[in-house]
N, C-alpha and C positions, 0 to 999 in steps of 0.2 A: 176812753182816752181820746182827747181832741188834741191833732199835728196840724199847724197850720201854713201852706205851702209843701206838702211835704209829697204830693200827688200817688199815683198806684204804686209807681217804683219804691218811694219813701214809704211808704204805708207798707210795702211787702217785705220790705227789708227791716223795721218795728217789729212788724210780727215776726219775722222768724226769728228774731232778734232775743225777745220773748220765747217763743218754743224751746230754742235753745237751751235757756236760762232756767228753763221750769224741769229738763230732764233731767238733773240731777236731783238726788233726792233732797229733804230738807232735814234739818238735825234740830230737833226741839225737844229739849228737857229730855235729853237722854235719849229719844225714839227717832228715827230714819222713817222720814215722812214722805211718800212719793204722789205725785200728781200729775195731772194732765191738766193740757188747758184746750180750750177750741174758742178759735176767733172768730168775729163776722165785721167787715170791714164796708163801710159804705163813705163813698166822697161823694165832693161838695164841688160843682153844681148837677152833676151826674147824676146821683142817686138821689139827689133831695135838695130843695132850694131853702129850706129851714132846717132848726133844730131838732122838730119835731116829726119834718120827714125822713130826715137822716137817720137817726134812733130807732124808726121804727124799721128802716130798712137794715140796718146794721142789726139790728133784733133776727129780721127776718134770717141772716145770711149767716149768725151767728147761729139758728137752731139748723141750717143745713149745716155747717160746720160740725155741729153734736151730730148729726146721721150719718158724716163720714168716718168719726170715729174719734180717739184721741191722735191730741195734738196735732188736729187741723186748723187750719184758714182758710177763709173765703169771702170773697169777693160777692157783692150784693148782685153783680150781674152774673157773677158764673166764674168771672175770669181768674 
């Protein structure tokens, strides 16, 4: 998902925004579907000066996100 202007506060407030929305379960063809989600959030010009830096770091923060567990976020530097 690309926010543009939307900086770390707007980027934190997306995500949880998301997490939120994903806790209830989903209802499909009858069956109570539950999910988790984990985020990795990289801005611009901080974590990458391209498209392709970005992605890759938003990858990277995305797979520390999956080691903290469901429904995290995180930040490509930590924060």
């Amino acid at each position: 998902m690309l926010l543009p202007d939307v900086g770390q506060n707007g980027a934190l407030r997306v995500a949880d925004k998301l997490l939120t929305a994903f806790q209830q379960p989903f209802n499909v063809a009858g069956h109570s579907l539950g999910t988790t989600l984990s985020i990795g959030i990289a801005l611009y010009p901080h974590d990458g000066a391209d498209v392709i830096e970005l992605l890759k770091n938003a990858d990277t923060a995305l797979h520390r996100a999956k080691r903290e567990g469901s429904n995290a976020r995180v930040f490509t530097t930590g924060k």
